[in-house]
C-alpha positions as CSV (number, residue, x, y, z in Angstrom):
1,X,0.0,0.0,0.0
2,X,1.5,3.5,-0.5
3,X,1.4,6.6,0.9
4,X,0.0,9.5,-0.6
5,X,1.8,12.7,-0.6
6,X,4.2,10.4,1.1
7,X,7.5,12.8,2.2
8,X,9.7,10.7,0.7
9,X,8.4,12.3,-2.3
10,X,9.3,15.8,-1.3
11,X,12.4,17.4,-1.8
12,X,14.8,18.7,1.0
13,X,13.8,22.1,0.6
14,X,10.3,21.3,0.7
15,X,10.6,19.5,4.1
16,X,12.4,22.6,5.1
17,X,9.7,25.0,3.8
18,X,7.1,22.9,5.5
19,X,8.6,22.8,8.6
20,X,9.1,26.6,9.0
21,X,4.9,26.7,8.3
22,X,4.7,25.4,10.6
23,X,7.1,26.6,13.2
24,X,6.1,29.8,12.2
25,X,1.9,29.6,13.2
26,X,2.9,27.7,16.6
27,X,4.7,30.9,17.3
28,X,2.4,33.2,16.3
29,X,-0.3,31.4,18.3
30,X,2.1,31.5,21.0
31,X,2.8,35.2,20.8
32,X,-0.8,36.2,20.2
33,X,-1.9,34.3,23.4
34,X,1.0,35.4,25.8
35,X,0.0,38.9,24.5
36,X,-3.4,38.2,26.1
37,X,-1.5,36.4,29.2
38,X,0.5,39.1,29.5
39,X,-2.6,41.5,30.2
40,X,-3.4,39.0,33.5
41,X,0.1,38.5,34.4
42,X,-0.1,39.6,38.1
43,X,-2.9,36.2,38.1
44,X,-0.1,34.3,36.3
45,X,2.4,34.9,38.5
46,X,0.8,34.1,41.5
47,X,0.2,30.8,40.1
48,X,4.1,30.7,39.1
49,X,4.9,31.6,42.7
50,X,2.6,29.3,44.4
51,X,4.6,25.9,45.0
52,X,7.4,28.1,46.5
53,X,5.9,30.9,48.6
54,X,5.0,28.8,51.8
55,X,9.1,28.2,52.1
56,X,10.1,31.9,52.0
57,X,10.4,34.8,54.6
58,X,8.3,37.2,53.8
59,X,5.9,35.4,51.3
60,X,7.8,36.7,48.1
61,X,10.5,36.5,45.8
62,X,13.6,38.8,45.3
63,X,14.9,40.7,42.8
64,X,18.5,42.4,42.6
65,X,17.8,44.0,38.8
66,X,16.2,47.4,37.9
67,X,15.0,45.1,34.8
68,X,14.3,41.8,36.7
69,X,10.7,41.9,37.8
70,X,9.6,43.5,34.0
71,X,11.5,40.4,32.8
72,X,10.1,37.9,35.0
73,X,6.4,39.0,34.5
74,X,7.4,38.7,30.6
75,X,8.8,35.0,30.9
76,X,5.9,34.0,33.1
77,X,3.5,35.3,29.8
78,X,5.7,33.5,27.4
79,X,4.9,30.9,29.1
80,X,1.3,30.7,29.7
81,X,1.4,31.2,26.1
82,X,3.1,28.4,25.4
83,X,1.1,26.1,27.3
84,X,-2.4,27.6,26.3
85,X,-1.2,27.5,22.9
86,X,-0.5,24.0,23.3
87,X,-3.4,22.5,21.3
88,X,-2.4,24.9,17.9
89,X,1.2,23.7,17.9
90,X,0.1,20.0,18.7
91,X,-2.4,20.3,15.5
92,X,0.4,22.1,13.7
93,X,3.2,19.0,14.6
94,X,0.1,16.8,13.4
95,X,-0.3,18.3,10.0
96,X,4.0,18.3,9.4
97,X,3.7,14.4,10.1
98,X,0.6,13.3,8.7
99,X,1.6,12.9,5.2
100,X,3.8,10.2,5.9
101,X,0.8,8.1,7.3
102,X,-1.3,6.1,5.3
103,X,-4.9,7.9,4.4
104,X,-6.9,5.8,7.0
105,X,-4.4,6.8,9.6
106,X,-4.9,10.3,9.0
107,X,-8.5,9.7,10.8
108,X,-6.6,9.7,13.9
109,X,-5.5,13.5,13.4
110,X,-8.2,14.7,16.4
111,X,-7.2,11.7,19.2
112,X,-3.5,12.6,18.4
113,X,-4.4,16.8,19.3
114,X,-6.7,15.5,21.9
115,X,-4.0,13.2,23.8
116,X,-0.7,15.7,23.1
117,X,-2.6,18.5,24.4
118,X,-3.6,15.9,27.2
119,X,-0.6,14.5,27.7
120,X,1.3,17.7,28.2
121,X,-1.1,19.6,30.2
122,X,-0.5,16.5,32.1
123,X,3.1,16.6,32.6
124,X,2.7,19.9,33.7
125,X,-0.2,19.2,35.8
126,X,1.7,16.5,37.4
127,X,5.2,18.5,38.2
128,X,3.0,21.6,39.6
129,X,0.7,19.7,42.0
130,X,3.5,16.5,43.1
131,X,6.6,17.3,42.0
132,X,7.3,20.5,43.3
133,X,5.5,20.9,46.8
134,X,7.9,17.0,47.6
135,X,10.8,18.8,46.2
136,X,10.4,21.7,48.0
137,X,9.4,20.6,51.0
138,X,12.6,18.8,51.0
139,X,15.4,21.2,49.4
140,X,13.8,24.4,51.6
141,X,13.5,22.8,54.5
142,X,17.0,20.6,54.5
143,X,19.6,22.0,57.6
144,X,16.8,22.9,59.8
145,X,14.6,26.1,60.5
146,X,17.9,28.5,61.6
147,X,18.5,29.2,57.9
148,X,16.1,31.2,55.8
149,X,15.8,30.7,51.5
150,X,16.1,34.7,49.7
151,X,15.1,33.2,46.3
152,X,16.0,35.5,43.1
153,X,13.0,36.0,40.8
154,X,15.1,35.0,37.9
155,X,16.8,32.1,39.5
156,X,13.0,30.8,40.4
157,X,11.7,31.5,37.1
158,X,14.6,29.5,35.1
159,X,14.1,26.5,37.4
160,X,10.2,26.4,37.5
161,X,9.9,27.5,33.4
162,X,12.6,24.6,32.4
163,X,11.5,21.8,34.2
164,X,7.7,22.6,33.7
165,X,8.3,22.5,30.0
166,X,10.7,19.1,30.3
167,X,7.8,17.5,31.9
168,X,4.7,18.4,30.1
169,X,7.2,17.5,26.7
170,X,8.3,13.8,28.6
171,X,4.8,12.7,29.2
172,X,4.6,13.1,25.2
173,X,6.5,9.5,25.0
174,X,3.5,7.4,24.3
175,X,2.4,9.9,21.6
176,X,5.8,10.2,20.0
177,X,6.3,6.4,20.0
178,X,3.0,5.4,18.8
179,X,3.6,7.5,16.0
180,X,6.6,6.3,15.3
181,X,5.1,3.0,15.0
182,X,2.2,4.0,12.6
183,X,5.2,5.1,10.2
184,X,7.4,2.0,10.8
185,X,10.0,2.9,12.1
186,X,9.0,1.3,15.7
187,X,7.5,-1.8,16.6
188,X,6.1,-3.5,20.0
189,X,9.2,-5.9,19.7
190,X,11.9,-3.5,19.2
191,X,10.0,-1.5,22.5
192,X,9.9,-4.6,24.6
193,X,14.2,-5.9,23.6
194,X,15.2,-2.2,24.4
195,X,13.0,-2.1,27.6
196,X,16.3,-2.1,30.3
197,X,18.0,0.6,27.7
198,X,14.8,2.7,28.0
199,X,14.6,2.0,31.5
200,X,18.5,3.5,31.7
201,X,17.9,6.4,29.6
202,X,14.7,7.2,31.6
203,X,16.8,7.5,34.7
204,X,19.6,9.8,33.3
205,X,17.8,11.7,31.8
206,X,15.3,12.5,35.5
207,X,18.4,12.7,37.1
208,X,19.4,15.5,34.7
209,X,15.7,17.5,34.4
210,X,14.9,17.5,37.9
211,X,15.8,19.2,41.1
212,X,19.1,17.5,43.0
213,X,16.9,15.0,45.0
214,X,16.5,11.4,44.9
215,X,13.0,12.1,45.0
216,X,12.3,14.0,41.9
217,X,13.9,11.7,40.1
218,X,12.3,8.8,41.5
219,X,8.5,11.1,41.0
220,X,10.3,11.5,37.3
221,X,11.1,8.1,36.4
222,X,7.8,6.2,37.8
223,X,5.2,8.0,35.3
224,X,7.8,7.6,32.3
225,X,8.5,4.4,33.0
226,X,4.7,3.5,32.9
227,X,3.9,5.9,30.6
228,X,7.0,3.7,28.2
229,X,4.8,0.1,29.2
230,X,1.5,2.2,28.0
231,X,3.8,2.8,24.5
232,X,4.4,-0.5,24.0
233,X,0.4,-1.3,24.2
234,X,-0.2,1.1,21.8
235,X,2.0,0.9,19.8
236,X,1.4,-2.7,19.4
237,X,-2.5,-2.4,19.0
238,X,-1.6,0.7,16.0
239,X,1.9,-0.1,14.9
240,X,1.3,-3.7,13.8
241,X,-1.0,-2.6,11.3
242,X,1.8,-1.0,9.3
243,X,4.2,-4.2,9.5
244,X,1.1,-6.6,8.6
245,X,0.3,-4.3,5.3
């Protein structure tokens, strides 16, 4: 069976072209919305400073810059626009991959927007609500109560912005796999002989992402690791279709 407007047809510059359609509308959807973000950002922010504010002083962060709290309230809008852009860029990754899917696959284009918007909003739900009140607990709270955290806007801002994003874009395994096994280039077997290599790069890789903890890691590594044995499902129930044609 082949592909339609199958990619292998295109030229390099045409997969270049393509690609910068679409990178270009996720980041105009991105800009327009943190535009609006930016017009709530005192609401933002006090979403942003949340997880942290029950460990400091005086309630608040600090700031040692003429420019730093301007720049932090424009990160923090960046940001919200990022994630409430989230279904627009999915849909736009969607349309850059769908020609190399067969035409019935295609039919799938709504559950893949539906589950990466899912999926991320997940990840981020999951490192907002668990992640960071463990972590924090533990890291601002370590040596006893004689020592008190001063905690730079900027410095906060990096940390929260970076790993948020790294964990709403890891808990988009089973959608990236799957799709790599709709185009053939995965299969349940090839998941299930690199299982301990997964399970390996899994753990570097939390080690790396998360705050200096064993226990972000371990909060890290348990979803992936089951979100990895939920891959391997899926992949086998959509993937195998490909190898059987």
């Amino acid at each position: 069976m082949e592909k339609p407007n199958s990619p292998d047809d295109y030229t390099l510059v045409e997969h270049l072209s393509e690609l910068r359609t679409r990178l270009v509308r996720s980041i105009i959807a991105i800009v327009v919305l943190a535009i609006v973000a930016w017009n709530y950002r005192d609401f933002f922010f006090s979403i942003v400073r949340q997880p942290i504010t029950p460990y400091l002083p005086e309630g608040g962060l600090i700031y040692t810059a003429v420019q730093e709290s301007f720049m932090a309230h424009l990160k923090i809008s960046i940001l919200a626009g990022v994630i409430m852009a989230c279904p627009i860029w999915v849909y736009q990754l969607w349309m850059f991959i769908a020609p190399g899917l067969y035409k019935e696959e295609r039919k799938y284009g709504i559950w893949f927007i539906f589950f990466g918007s899912a999926l991320f909003l997940s990840g981020i739900s999951f490192v907002y609500f668990v992640v960071y009140p463990l972590a924090f607990e533990f890291l601002l709270n370590f040596g006893g109560a004689v020592d008190k955290a001063m905690i730079r806007v900027d410095d906060y801002l990096s940390f929260f912005m970076t790993t948020t994003l790294v964990f709403g874009m890891a808990f988009e395994l089973p959608l990236v796999l799957t799709i790599l096994g709709m185009m053939g280039i995965v299969n349940k077997q090839l998941l299930i002989a690199l299982r301990r290599y997964a399970i390996i790069i899994i753990c570097i890789m939390s080690a790396v992402i998360t705050p200096p903890d064993v226990m972000s890691m371990v909060l890290l590594v348990l979803p992936l690791y089951g979100l990895y044995e939920v891959s391997i499902i899926l992949v086998g129930i959509f993937g195998q279709k490909i190898i059987e044609d």
